[in-house]
VOTIFI-652160 format. One record per residue: residue number from 1; chain; x, y, z of N, C-alpha, C in turn. Coordinates in Angstrom, 2 decimals. Example, Ala and Ser with C-alpha at 12.3 -4.5 7.8 and 13.67 -1.06 7.14 Angstrom:
[1, A, [13.19, -5.69, 7.80], [12.30, -4.50, 7.80], [13.20, -3.30, 7.80]]
[2, A, [12.85, -2.25, 7.08], [13.67, -1.06, 7.14], [12.90, 0.03, 7.87]]
***
This chain:
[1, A, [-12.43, 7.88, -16.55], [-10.98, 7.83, -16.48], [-10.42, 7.79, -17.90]]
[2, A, [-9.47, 8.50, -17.79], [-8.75, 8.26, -19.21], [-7.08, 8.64, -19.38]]
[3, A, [-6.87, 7.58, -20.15], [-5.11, 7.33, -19.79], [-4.94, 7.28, -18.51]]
[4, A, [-5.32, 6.15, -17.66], [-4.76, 5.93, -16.43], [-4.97, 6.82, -15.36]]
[5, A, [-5.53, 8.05, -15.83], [-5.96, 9.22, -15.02], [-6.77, 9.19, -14.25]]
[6, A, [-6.72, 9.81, -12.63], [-8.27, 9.54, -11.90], [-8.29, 11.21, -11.40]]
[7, A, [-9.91, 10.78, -11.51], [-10.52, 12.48, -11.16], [-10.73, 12.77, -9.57]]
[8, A, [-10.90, 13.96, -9.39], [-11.42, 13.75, -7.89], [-12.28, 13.25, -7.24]]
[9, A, [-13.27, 12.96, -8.25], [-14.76, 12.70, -8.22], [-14.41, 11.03, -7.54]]
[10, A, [-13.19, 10.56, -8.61], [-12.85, 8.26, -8.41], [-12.55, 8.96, -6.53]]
[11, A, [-11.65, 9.43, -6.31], [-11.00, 9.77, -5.15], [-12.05, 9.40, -4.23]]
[12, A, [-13.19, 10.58, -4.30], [-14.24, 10.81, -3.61], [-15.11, 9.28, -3.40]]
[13, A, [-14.81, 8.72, -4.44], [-15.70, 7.75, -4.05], [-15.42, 6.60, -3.10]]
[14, A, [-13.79, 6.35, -3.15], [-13.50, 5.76, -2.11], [-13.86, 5.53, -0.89]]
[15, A, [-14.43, 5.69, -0.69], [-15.02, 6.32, 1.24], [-15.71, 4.62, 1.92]]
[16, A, [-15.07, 3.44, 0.94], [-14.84, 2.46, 1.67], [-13.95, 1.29, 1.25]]
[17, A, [-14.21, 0.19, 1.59], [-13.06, -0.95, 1.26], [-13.42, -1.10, -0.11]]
[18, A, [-14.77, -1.37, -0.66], [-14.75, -1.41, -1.77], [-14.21, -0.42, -2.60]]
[19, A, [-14.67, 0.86, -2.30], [-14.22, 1.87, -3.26], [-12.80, 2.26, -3.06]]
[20, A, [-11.94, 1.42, -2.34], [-10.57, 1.64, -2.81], [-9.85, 0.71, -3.85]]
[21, A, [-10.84, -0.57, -3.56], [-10.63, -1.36, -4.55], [-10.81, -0.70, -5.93]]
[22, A, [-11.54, -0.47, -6.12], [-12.57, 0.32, -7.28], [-11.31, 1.41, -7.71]]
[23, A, [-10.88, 2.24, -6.47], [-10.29, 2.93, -7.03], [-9.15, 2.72, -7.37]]
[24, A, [-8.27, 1.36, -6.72], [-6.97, 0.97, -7.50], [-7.19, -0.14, -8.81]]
[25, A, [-8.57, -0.47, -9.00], [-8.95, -1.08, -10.71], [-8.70, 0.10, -11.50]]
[26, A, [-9.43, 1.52, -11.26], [-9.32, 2.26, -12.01], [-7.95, 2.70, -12.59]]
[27, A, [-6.79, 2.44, -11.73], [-5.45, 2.95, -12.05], [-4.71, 1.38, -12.76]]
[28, A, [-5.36, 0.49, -13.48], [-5.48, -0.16, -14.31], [-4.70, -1.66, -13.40]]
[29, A, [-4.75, -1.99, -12.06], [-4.87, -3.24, -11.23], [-5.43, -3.69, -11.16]]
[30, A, [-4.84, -5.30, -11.24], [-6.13, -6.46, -10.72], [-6.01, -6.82, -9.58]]
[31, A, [-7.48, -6.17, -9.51], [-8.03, -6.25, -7.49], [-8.73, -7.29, -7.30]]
[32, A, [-8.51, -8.59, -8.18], [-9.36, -10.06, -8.25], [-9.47, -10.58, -7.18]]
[33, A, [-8.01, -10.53, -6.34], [-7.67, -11.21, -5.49], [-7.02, -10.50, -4.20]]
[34, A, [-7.60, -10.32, -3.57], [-7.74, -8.80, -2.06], [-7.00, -10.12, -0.86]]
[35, A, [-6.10, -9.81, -0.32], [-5.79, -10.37, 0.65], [-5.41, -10.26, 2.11]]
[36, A, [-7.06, -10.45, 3.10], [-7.08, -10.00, 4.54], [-5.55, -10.05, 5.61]]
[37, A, [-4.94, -9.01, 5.61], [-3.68, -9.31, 6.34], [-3.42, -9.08, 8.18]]
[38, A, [-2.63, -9.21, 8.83], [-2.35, -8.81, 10.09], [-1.31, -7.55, 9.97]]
[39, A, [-1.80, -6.49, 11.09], [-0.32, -5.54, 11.20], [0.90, -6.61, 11.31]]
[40, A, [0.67, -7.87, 12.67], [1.56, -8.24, 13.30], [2.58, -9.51, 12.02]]
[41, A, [1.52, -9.72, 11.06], [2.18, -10.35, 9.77], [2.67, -9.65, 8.91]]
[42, A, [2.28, -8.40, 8.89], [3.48, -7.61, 7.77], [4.34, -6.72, 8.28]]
[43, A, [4.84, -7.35, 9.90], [6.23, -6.81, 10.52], [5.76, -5.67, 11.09]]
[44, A, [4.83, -4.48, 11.06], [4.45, -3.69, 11.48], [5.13, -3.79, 13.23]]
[45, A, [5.10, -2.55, 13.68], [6.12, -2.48, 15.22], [4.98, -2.42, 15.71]]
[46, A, [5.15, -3.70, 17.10], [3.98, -4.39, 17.69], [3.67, -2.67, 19.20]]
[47, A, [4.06, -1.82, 18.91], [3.48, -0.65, 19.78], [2.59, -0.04, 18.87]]
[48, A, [2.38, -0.13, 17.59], [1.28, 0.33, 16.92], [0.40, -0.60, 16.65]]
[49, A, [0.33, -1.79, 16.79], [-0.17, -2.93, 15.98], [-1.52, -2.66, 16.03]]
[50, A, [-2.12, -2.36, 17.69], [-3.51, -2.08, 18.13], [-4.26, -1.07, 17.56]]
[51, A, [-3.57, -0.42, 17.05], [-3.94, 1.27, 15.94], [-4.49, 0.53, 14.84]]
[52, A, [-4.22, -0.32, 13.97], [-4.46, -1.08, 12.74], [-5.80, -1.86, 12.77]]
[53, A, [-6.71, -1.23, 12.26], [-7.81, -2.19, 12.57], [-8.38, -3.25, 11.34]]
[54, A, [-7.65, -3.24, 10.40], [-7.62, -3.92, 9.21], [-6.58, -3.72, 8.14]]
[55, A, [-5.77, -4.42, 7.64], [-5.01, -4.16, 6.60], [-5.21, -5.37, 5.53]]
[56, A, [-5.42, -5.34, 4.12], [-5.31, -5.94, 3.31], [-4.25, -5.37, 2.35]]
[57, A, [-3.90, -6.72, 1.38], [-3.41, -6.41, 0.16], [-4.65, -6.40, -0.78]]
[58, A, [-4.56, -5.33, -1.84], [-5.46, -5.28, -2.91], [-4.91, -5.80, -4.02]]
[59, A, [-4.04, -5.02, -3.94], [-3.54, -5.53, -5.69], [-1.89, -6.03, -5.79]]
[60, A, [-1.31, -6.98, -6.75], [0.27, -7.76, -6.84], [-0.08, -7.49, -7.90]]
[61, A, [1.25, -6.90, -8.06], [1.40, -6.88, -9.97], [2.78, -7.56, -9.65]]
[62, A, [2.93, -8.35, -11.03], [4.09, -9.76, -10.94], [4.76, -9.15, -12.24]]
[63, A, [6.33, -9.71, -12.12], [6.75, -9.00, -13.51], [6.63, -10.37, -14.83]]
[64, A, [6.68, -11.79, -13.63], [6.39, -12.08, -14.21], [5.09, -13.46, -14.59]]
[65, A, [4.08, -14.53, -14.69], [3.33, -15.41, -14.34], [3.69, -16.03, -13.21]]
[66, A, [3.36, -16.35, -11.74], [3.63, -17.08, -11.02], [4.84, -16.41, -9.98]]
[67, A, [5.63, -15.67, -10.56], [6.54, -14.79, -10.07], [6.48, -14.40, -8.89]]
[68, A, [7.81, -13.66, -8.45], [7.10, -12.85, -7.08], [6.76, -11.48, -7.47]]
[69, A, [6.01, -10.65, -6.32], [5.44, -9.52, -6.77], [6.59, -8.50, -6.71]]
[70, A, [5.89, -7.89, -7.74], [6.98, -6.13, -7.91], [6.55, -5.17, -7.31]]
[71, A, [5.05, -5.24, -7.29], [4.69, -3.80, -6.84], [3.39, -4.34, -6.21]]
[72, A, [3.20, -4.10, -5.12], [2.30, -4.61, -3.99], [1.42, -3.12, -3.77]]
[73, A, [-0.21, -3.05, -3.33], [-0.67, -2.13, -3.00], [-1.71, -2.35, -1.92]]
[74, A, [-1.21, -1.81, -0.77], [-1.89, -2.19, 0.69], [-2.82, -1.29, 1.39]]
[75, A, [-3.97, -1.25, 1.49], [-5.02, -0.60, 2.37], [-4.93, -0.89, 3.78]]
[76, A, [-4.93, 0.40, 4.43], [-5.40, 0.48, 6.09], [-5.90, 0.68, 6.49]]
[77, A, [-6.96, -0.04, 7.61], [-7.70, 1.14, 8.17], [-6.59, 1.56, 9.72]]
[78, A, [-7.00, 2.44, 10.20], [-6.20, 2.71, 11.19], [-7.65, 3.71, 11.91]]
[79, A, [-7.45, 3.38, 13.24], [-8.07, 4.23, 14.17], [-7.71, 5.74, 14.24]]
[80, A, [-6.67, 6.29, 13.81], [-6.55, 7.82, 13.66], [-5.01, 7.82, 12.87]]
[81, A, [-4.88, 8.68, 11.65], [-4.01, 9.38, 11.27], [-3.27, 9.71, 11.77]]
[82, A, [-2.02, 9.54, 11.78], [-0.44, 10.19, 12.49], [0.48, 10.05, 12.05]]
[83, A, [1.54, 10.97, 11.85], [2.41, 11.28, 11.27], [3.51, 9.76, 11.69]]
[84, A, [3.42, 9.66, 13.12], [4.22, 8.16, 13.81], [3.70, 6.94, 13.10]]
[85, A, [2.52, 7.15, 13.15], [1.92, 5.69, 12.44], [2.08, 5.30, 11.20]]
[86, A, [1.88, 6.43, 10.28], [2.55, 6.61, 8.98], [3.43, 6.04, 8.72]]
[87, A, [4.55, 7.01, 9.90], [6.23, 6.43, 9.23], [6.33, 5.17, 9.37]]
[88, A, [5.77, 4.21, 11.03], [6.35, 3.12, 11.30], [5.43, 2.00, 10.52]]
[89, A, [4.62, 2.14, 9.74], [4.06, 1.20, 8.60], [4.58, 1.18, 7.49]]
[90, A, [5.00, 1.91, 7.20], [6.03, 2.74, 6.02], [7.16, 1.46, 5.94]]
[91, A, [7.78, 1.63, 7.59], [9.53, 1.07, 7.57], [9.48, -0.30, 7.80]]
[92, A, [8.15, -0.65, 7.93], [7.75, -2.49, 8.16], [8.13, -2.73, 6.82]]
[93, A, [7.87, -2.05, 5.48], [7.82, -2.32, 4.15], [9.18, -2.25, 3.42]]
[94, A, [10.14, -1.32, 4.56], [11.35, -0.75, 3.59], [12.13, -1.69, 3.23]]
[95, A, [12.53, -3.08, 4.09], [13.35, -4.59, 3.75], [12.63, -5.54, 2.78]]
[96, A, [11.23, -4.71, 2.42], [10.31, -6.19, 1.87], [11.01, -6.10, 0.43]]
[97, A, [11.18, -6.85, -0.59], [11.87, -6.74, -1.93], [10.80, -6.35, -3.27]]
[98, A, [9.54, -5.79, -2.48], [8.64, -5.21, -3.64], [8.20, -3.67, -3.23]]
[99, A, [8.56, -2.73, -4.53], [7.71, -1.39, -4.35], [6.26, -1.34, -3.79]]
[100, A, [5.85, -0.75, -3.05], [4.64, -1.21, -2.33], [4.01, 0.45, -2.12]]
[101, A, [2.53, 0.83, -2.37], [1.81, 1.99, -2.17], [0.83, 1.29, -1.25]]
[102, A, [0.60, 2.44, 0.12], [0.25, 2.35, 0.99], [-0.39, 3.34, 0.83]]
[103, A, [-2.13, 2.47, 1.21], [-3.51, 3.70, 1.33], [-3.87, 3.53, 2.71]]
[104, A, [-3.89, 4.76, 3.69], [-3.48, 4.61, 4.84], [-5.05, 5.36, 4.68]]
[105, A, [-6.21, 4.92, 6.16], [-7.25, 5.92, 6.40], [-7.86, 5.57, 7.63]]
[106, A, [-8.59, 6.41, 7.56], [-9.55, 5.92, 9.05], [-11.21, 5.13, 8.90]]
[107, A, [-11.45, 4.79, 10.18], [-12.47, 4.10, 9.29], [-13.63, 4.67, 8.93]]
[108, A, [-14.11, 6.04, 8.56], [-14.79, 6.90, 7.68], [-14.42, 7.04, 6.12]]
[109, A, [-12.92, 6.55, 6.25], [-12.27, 6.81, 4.59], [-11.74, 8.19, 4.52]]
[110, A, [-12.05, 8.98, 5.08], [-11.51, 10.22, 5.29], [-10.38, 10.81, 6.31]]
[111, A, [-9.21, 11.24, 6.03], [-8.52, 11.52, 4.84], [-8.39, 10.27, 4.18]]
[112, A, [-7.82, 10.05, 2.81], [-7.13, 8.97, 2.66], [-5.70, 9.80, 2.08]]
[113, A, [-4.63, 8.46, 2.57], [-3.14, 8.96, 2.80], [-2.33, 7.47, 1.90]]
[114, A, [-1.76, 8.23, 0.97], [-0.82, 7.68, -0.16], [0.24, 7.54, 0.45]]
[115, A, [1.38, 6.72, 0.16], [2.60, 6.40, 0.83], [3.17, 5.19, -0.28]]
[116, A, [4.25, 6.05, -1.00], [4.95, 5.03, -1.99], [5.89, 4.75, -1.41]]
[117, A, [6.35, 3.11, -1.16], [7.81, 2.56, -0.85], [8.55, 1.91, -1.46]]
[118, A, [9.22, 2.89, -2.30], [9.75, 2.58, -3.47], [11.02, 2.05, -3.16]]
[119, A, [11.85, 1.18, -3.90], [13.22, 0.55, -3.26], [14.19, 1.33, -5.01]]
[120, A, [15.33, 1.88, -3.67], [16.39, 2.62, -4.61], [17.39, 1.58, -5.34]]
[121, A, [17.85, 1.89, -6.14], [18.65, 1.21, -6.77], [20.49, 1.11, -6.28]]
[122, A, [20.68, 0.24, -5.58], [21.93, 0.58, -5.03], [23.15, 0.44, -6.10]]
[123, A, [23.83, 1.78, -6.00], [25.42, 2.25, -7.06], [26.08, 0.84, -6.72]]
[124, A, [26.92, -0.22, -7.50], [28.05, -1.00, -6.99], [28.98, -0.43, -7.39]]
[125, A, [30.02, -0.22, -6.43], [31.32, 0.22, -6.63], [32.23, -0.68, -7.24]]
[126, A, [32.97, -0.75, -8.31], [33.74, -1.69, -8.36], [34.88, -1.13, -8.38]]
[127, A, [35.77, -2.27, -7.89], [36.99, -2.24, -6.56], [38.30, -1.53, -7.52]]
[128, A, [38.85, -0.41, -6.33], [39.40, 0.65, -7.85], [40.73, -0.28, -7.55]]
[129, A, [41.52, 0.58, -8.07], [42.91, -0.12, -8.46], [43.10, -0.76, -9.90]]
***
């Protein structure tokens, strides 16, 4: 790896829990501390919940010591890929107050599926007159 860069080869190696770890150290996170989660604890919509057969957090990056997190990065396994399942893991995340990348897969590791939930910056209007 170099400058933060990963090859296809890091990609490839992923093809389990560890090697996603592995592969979000490589994109310069600390994966020290991996944390076993529930669909039904990170709001996930309880008609998919049974699809989820493991979700952890890998990596919190804090902006600042002790802080809360900014940018959260969550592994899935999921029993099969879908465009529904996707979205509605996606929108469990959209109220949470940290940017969060979602590695969505099955439990072969293959595909694996990226999903950034990035939070926009809302315009304030201030009051004309």
């Amino acid at each position: 790896m170099r400058n933060g860069e990963i090859t296809a080869a890091d990609v490839q190696a992923a093809s389990s829990q560890d090697g996603l770890r592995q592969l979000v150290a490589h994109l310069g996170y600390d994966v020290s501390d991996p944390v076993d989660q529930t669909a039904a604890s990170l709001g996930v919509a309880e008609r998919v919940q049974h699809q989820v057969l493991r979700a952890q957090r890998v990596a919190a990056q804090r902006l600042a010591s002790g802080g809360p997190s900014a940018f959260d990065i969550y592994a899935f396994e999921v029993s099969s890929l879908t465009a529904d399942l996707r979205k509605t893991i996606a929108t469990s995340f959209r109220d949470k107050p940290a940017n969060v990348l979602l590695i969505l897969t099955t439990r072969d590791h293959d595909p694996l599926d990226f999903v950034l939930v990035q939070k926009a910056l809302r315009q304030s209007r201030a009051p004309s007159g």
